[in-house]
C-alpha positions in Angstrom: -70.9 13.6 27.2 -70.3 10.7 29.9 -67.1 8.5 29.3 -66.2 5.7 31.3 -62.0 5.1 31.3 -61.2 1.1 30.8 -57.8 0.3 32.0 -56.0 -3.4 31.4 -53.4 -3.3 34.9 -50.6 -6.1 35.3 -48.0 -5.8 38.3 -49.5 -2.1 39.3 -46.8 0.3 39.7 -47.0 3.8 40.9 -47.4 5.3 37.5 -51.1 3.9 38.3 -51.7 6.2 41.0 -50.2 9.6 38.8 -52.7 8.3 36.0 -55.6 8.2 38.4 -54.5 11.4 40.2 -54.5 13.6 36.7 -58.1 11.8 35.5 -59.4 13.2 39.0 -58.0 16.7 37.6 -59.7 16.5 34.6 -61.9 19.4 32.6 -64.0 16.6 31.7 -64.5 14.1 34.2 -65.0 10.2 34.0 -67.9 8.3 34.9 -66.4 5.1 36.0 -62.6 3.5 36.2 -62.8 0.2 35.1 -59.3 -1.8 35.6 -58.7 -5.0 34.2 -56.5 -6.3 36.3 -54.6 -9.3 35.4 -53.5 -11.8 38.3 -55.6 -10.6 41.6 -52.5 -11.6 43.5 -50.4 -9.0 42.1 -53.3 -6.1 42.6 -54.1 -7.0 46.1 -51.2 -5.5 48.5 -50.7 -2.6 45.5 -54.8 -2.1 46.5 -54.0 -2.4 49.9 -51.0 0.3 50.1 -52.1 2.7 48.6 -56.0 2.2 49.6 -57.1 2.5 46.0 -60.5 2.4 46.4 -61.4 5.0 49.1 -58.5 7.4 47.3 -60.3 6.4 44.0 -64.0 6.0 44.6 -64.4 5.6 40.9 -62.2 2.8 40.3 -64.2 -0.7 39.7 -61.4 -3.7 39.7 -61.7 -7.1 37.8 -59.8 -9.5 37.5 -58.7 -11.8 35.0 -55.8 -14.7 35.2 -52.7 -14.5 32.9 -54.1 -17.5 30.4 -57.2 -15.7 30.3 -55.9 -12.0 29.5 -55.6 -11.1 25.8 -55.3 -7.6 24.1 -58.5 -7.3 22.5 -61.2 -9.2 24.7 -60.0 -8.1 27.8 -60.6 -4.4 27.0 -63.7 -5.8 25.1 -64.9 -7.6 28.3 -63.9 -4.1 30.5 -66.0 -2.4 27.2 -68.9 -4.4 28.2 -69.2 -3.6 32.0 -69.8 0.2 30.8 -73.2 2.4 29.8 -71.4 4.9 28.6 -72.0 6.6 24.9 -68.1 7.0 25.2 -65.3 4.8 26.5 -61.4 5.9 26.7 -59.3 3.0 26.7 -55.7 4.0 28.4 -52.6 1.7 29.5 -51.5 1.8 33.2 -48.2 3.5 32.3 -49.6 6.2 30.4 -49.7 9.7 32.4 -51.9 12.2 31.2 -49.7 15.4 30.4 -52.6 17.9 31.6 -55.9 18.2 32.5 -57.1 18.8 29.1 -57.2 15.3 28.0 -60.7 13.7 28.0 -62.0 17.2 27.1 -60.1 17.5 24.1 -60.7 13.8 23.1 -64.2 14.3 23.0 -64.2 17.3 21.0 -63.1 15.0 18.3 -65.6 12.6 18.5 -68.2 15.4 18.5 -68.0 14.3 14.5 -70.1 11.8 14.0 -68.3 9.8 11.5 -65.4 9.4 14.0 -64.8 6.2 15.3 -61.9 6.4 17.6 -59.7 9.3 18.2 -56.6 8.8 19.7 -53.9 10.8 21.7 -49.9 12.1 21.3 -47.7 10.1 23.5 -44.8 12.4 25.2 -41.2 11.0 25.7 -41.0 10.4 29.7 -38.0 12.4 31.6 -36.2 9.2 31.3 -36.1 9.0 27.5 -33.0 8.7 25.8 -32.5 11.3 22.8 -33.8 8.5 19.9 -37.0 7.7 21.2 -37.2 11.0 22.1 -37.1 12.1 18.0 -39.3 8.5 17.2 -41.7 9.9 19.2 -42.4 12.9 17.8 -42.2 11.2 14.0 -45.0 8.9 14.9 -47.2 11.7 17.1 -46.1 15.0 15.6 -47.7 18.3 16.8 -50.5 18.6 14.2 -54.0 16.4 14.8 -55.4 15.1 11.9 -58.3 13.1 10.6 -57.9 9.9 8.3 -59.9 8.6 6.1 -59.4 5.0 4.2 -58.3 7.3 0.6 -55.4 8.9 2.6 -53.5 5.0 2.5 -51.8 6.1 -0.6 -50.5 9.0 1.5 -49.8 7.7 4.6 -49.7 3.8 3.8 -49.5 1.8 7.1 -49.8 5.3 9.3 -53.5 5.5 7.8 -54.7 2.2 10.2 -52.8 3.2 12.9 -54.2 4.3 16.6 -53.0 3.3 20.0 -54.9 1.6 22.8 -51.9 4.0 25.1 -54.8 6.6 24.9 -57.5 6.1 22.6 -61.9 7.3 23.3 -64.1 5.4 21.6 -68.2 6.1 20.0 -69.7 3.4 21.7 -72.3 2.7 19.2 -69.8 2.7 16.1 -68.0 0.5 18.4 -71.1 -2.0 18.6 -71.8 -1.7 14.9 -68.4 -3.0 14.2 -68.5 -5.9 16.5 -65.6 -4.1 18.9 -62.7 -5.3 19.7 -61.2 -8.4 18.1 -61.7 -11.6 20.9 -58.5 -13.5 20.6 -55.1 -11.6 18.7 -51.5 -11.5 20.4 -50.9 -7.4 19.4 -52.9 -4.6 17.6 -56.3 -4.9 18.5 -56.3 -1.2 17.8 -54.9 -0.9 14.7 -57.1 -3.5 13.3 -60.2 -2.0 14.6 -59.3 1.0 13.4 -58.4 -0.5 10.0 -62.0 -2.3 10.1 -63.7 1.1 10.4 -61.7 3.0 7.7 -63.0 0.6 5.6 -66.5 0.6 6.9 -66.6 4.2 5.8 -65.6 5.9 9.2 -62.8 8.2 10.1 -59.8 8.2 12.6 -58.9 11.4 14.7 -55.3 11.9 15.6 -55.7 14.1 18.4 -52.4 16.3 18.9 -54.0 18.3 21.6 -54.3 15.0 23.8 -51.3 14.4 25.4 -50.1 11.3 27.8 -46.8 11.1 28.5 -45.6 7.9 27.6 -42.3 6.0 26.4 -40.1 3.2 26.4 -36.4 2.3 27.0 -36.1 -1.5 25.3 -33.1 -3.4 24.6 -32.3 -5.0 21.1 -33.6 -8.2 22.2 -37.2 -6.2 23.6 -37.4 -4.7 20.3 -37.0 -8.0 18.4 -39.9 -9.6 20.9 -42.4 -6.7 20.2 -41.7 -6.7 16.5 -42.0 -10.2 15.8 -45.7 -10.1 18.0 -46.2 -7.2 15.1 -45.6 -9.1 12.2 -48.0 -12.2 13.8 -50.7 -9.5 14.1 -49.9 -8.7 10.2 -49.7 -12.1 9.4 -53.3 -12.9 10.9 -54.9 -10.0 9.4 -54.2 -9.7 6.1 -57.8 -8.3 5.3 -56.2 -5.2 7.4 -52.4 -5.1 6.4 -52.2 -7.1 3.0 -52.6 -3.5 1.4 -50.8 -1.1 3.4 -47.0 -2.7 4.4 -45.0 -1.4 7.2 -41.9 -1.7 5.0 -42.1 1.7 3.0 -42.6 3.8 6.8 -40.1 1.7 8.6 -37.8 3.0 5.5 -38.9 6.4 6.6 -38.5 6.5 10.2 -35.0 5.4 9.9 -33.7 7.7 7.7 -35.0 10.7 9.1 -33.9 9.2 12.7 -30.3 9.0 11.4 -30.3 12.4 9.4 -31.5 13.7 13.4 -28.5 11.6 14.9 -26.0 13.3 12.6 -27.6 16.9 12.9 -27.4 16.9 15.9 -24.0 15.1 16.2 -25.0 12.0 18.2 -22.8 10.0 16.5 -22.6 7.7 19.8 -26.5 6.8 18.7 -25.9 5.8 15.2 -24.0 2.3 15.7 -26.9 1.4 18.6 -29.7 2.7 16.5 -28.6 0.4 13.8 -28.4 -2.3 16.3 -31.7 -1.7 17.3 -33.2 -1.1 13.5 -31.9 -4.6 13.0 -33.6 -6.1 15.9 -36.9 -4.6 14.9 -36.4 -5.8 11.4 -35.1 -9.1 12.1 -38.3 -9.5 14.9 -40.9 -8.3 11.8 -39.7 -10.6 9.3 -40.1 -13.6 11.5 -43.3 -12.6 13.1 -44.7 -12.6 9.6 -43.3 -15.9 8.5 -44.5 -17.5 12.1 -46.2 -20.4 10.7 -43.3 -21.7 9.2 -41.5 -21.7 12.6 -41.4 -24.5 15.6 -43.6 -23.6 18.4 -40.8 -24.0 20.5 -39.0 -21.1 18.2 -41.8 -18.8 18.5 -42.0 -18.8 22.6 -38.7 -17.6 22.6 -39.4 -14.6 20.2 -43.0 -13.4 21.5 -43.7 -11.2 24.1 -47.0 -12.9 24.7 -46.3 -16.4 26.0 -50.0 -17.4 26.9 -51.2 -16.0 23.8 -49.7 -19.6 21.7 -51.0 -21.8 24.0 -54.3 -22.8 22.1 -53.2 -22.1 19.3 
C-alpha cells in the first residue's frame, strides 16, 4: 500500500528532524515527503544545517508565502503533488511514538468505507498534569470507528479527526472534492464531517501514536478558540447539528473531578482561568461577523487568513 506523508512546515525546528528520523524507522515506509513550507526564507539555513535533503532523500520542499498559506489548500496543493492511493497528512511538531505508525494507519483504511483514519496524540515530557488528563479524554486508549448515527452519542466528537496525524483513501478523498480551499481552522473536521454524511466512516486509530502537545497561555487558548468558533460559524452545514457546548461541559467536569482526585488543587483556579479563555474565545469566534475587523485581528491566530475577506 504506497503512502506519500504531506507535511505544512513554518519556522522548522528540530522536532522536524525527530519526525523524519522515526518515518525512516517505519514498519511501513513512505513513498515521498512532501513539506509545505511556508516562507522559503525561514527553511533555507534550517535546510542548510542540518542538510535535509541528502539526510532525507525523500523529502520534496515547496514553498508557499505567509498570504498564500491556508489550512486546507495548502495540504490540498501538497495532496496534489502525490500518486499515491494513500496520503498521511502530519504537523511538523508531531513525533511519531514508534515505528508502528503508518503500518497501523493503514490497517484501518484496509476498510473500504473509511475515509480518513486518524491517530492518538501523546502528552510531550514537557506537559503539565492538565493537558496531560485532556489528552487522554479527547484520544483515549480504545480505537474506534464512527459513523454519521453515532452524533447522538458522541455529538461534536462524531466529526472530529486531526490533521496532527491523519492517512487519507485518496480516491474517497477525490470523490469528496478534498480539502476545503480557503477556511482559517478545521479543515479536518469538516472534511471528515462531509464524508460522515456522504455515507463513509471515520477510524480513530488508538494504536497510532504521535506524541504531541501543547503548553498555551490563557490569552493562546482564547486566540485558538475564537479561530474555532469562525470555523463553526462558516460551516454550519457541518456544525449546526452537533454543538461543541454539551462536550466542552464534559471535558471540564471530568478535568476538575481528576484535579481534585488527585489533589491538584494548585490546577483548579488556572484551569478555570483557562476554561474561561476558551469559552470566552468560542463565543466570539462564532458571533465574528458582528465584530470590527480591527477586533477580530486581535483575537485570531490566523492574521493573513482576514485579509480578503
Amino acid at each position: 500500500m504506497e503512502i506519500d506523508l504531506i507535511i505544512p512546515t513554518y519556522k522548522p525546528k528540530k522536532t522536524l528532524l525527530h519526525l523524519l528520523e522515526m518515518i525512516e524507522k517505519q514498519t511501513h515506509s513512505v513513498n515521498r515527503i512532501i513539506l509545505m513550507n511556508t516562507e522559503e526564507k525561514y527553511m533555507i539555513p534550517f535546510e542548510k544545517e542540518y542538510d535535509l535533503r541528502k539526510r532525507f532523500p525523500k523529502v520534496e520542499i515547496y514553498h508557499v508565502t505567509e498570504t498564500e498559506f491556508d489550512h486546507g489548500n495548502t495540504r490540498h496543493q501538497g495532496v496534489l503533488k502525490s500518486q499515491a492511493p494513500y496520503f498521511l497528512c502530519m504537523t511538523d511538531d508531531a513525533v511519531p511514538e514508534d515505528v508502528y505508525l503508518i503500518e497501523n494507519l493503514l490497517k484501518h483504511l484496509q476498510q473500504e468505507s473509511i475515509a480518513v483514519a486518524y491517530g492518538r496524540q501523546l502528552p510531550a515530557a514537557d506537559c503539565g498534569i492538565t493537558e496531560r488528563f485532556i489528552r487522554q479524554f479527547n484520544y483515549p486508549s480504545e480505537s474506534r470507528i464512527k459513523k454519521e448515527d453515532d452524533k447522538k452519542e458522541l455529538g461534536i466528537k462524531t466529526y472530529f479527526c486531526s490533521n496532527v496525524c491523519a492517512a487519507y483513501n485518496r480516491s474517497i478523498y477525490d470523490s469528496l472534492g478534498g480539502f476545503i480551499r480557503h477556511t482559517i481552522f478545521n479543515e479536518d473536521m469538516i472534511y471528515a464531517g462531509t464524508a460522515l454524511q456522504h455515507g463513509y466512516q471515520i477510524a480513530y486509530a488508538a494504536d497510532a501514536k504521535v506524541v504531541h502537545s501543547h503548553n498555551y497561555n490563557g490569552l493562546m487558548q482564547l486566540k485558538r478558540n475564537f479561530d474555532l468558533g469562525v470555523s463553526q460559524a462558516d460551516h454550519p452545514e457541518i456544525f449546526a447539528n452537533v454543538p461543541s457546548e454539551k462536550e466542552g461541559g464534559k471535558l471540564v467536569k471530568s478535568t476538575l473531578h481528576y484535579l481534585l482526585r488527585k489533589r491538584r488543587l494548585d490546577r483548579v483556579i488556572p484551569f478555570i482561568y483557562q476554561c474561561g479563555c476558551k469559552w470566552i474565545g468560542y463565543r466570539l469566534g462564532k458571533s465574528y461577523r458582528k465584530l470590527p475587523k480591527k477586533i477580530i485581528r486581535k483575537l485570531t491566530m490566523n492574521r493573513n487568513y482576514w485579509i480578503e475577506s
